[in-house]
N, C-alpha and C positions, 0 to 999 in steps of 0.2 A: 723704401727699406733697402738698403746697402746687405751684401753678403755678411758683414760684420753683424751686423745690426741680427739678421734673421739666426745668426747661430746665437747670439745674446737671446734673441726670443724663444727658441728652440728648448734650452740652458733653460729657460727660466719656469718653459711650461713641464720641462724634468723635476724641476725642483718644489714648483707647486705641486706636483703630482705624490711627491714623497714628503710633503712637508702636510699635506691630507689624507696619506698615510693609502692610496691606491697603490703605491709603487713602495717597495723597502731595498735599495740602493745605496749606494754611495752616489753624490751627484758629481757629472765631472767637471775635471776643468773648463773643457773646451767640447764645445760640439763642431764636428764639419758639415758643411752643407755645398752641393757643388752642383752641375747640372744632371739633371736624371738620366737614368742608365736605360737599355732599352725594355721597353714596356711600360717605361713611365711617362710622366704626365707634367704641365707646370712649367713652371722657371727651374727650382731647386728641389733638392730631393737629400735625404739623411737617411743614413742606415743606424741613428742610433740606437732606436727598437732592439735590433741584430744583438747592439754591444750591448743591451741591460739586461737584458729575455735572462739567460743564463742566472745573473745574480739575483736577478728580483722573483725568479720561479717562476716566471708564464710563458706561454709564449709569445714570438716577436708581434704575435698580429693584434694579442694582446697590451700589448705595452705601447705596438702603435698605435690602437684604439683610443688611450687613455689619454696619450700625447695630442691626439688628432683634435679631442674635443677640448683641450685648453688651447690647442694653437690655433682654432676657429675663430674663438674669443681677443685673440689679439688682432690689433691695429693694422692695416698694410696688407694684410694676407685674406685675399679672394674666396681659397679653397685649400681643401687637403683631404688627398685618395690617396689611399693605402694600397701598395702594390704588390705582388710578390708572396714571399715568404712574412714582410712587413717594414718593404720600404716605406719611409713618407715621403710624399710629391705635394710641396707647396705654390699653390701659386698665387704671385703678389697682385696687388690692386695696379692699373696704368701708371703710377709715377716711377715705381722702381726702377725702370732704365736709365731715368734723367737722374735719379740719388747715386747710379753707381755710376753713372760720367763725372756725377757733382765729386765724388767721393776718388775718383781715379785723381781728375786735375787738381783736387786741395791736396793729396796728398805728397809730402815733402814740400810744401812751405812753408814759412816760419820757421825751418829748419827740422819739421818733422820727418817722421818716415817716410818714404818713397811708398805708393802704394803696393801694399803684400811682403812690406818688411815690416818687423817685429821691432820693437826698441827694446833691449834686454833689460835695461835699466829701469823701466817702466812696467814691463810685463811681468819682473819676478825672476826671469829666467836668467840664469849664470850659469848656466851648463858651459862645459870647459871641455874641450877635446881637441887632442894631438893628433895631425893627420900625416902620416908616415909615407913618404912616399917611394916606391923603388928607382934605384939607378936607368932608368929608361925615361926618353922622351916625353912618351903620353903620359907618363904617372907624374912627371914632374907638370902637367898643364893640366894633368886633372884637379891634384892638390890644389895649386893655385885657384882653379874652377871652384873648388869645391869647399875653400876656405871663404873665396866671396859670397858663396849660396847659405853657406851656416853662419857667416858673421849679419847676415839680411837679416836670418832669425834668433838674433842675438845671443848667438852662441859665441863664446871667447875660445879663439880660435889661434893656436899656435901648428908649424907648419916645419918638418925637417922630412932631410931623404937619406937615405944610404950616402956612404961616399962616392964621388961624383965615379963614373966607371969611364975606362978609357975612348971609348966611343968618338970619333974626330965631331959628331954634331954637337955633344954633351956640351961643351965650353960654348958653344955662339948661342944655346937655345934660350937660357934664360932673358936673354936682350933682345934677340928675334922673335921669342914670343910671349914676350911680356911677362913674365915667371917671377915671381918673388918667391924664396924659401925664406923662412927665419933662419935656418942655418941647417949644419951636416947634422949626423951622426955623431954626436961629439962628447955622449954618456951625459948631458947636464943634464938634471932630473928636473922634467915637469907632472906636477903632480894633477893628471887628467886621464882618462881612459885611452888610448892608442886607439887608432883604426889604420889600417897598413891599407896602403892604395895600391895593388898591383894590375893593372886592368893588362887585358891581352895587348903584346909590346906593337906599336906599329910594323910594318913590312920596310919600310922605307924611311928616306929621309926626308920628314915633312918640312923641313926650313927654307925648300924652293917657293913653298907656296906662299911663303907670305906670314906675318902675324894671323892677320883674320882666319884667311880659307885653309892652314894650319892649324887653328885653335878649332874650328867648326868641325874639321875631317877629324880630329882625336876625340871630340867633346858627342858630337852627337848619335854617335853609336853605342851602343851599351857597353860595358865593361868587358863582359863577356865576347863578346862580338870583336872582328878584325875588320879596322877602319880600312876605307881605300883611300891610300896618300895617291890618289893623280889630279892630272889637269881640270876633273870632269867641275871643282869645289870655283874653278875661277872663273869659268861659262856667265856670262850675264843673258841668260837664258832661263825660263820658265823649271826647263828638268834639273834646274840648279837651285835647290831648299834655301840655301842659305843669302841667295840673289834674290828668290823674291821677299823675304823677310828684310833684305835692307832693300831692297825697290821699292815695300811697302808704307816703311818707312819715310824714305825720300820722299815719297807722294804725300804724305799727310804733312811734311814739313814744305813741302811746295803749294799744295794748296793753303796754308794760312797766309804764306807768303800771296799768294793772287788774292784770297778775301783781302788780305790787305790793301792791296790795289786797288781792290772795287769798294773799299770804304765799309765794309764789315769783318765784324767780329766773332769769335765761338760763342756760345750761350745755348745752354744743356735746355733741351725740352725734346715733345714729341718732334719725329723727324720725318711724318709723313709719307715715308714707303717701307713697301716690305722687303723683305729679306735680308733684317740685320740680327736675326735672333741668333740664330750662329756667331754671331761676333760677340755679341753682349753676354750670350751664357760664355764663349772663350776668355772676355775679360772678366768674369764673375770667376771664372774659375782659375785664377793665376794667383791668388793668395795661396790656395789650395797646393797647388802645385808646386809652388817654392817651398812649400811645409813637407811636401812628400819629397821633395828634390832632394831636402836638406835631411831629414829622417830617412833615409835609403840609400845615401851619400850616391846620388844617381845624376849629375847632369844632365846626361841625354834630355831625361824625363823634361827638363827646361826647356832643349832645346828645341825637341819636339811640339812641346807647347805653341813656340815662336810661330813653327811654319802652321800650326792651326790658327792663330790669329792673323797672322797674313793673309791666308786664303780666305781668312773670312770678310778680310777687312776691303778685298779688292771690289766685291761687286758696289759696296758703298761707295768708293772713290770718285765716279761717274756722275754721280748725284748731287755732290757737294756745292757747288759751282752752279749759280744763274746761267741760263743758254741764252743766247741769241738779245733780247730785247727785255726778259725777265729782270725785275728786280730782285734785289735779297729778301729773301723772305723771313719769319721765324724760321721756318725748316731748313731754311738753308744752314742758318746759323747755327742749329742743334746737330744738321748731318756734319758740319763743320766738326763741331764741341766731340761728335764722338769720333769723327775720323783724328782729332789730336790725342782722346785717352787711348785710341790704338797707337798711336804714336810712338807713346809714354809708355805702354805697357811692352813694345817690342824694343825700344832704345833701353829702358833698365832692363830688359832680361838678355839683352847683347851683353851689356856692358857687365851682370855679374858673369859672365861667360867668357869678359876680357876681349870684345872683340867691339871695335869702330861701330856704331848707326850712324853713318854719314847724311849731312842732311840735303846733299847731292850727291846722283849716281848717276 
């Protein structure tokens, strides 16, 4: 059972539950479900309890009670302990790792969505929104940013700034780092909500550093917060975030390239050691996170994301690969399949970021 799949199930034991009239709600669209917070238990965990308590009149421990004993009943799902005030902590039957590698690598073929994008056209949603950006450097790379994060989740997405301000970096930064505006300030009416991007202006001027380690130093600090434009973004060194997120990278596209060599291929199954749980609840939970990236108009929160699947993704890297005299195994082939959905999962959240995953470093 894929993360998709569990909040479809989730959704569905709400709806039983008011449709036999234990629960009196409105059901919602969408349920989230993401890894459990601490105290809990499982792969997944939802706080929709939390959201229904309020309209349905009980409490949340009650409405997660009610949820619990239909989400037993379905398919895939092990167990469910109630935690807290009235989390639910689900955990799935042994296949669920290998449906959400299955489910990383099918996704965006046949020209679908890239896994954790939304197709608007398909989902209903035409939400429309202006993102206004100020005469300063990081607001013009956050927009940019932040037009690719809500066009993922099919928001239609138009993009203007103030008039450009005299600033001598202003004129080179659109080309340096990668920037598209639809246009100025220019009074043409579009008919969408505004959101004005002002994040705190940089200190400096980031266009020494490059496209990448320019876009990374403005994008992965909060709004709030003041980026550091220095040298420390171009270090190919460990204490550099955004080196090992494309290091990590690099490795999972060099190791297919060596299975190639040695005559095998990825293929998703169990992968016979521990300590990938870390990595798999990180890739379970980046649908999530582009949905909160894009509802909070936050990049960081993406960027962030990146370097927790990096680090989770490094201790796997070692394992992938026969030693010495071993042949390929199943396991090989599956620590394969999932060191390439880390792959996949840190090269699209570069790239809505607007920044290179090179597949040499």
């Amino acid at each position: 059972m894929t993360p998709v799949e569990l909040s479809r199930t989730v959704l569905h034991a709400v709806r039983r539950a008011v449709d036999e009239g234990e629960l009196r709600v409105t059901v919602p669209e969408r349920v989230a479900v993401g890894p459990p917070g601490p105290g809990g238990c499982g792969e997944y965990a939802t706080n929709v309890a939390l959201q229904l308590a309020g309209p349905a009149g009980h409490t949340p421990r009650h409405v997660a009670e009610v949820l619990r004993a239909r989400l037993l009943q379905a398919g895939g799902i092990s167990d469910v302990v109630v935690t807290g005030p009235g989390f639910i902590n689900i955990s799935l039957r042994g296949a669920a790792p290998v449906a959400l590698v299955e489910e990383i690598l099918r996704a965006g073929s046949a020209g679908g969505a890239p896994y954790g994008h939304l197709d608007g056209g398909r989902s209903g949603s035409r939400e429309r929104v202006l993102l206004h950006g100020a005469a300063e450097v990081r607001a013009l790379v956050q927009v940019d940013a932040l037009a690719r994060i809500l066009r993922s989740q099919g928001v239609v997405v138009r993009t203007s700034c103030d008039a450009p301000a005299s600033a001598p970096e202003w004129g080179a930064a659109p080309a340096v780092l990668g920037v598209v505006i639809d246009d100025a300030d220019d009074g043409d009416p579009y008919d969408a909500p505004r959101v004005d991007v002002r994040p705190v202006p940089a200190p400096g001027d980031p266009l020494p550093l490059g496209r990448d380690a320019a876009r990374w130093a403005l994008l992965r600090p909060a709004s709030h917060d003041r980026p550091r434009i220095t040298g420390e973004h171009l270090v190919q060194q460990e204490g550099n975030p955004l080196f090992r997120v494309r290091y990590a990278h690099a490795r999972t596209r060099a190791l297919l390239r060596n299975a190639d060599d040695l005559g095998f291929a990825p293929e998703p199954g169990p992968v016979g050691v521990s300590g990938t749980r870390p990595l798999l609840a990180a890739l379970a939970d980046h649908p999530r996170v582009l949905a909160a990236a894009a509802r909070h108009r936050a990049p960081d929160r993406l960027a962030r994301h990146l370097v927790t699947v990096a680090d989770a993704t490094q201790p796997l890297l070692p394992t992938v690969l026969p030693l010495g005299e071993e042949k390929p195994s199943a396991a090989h082939r599956a620590r394969l399949a999932l060191a390439e959905a880390a792959g996949t999962v840190l090269a699209g959240g570069l790239s809505l970021l607007g920044i290179d995953a090179p597949d040499h470093l």
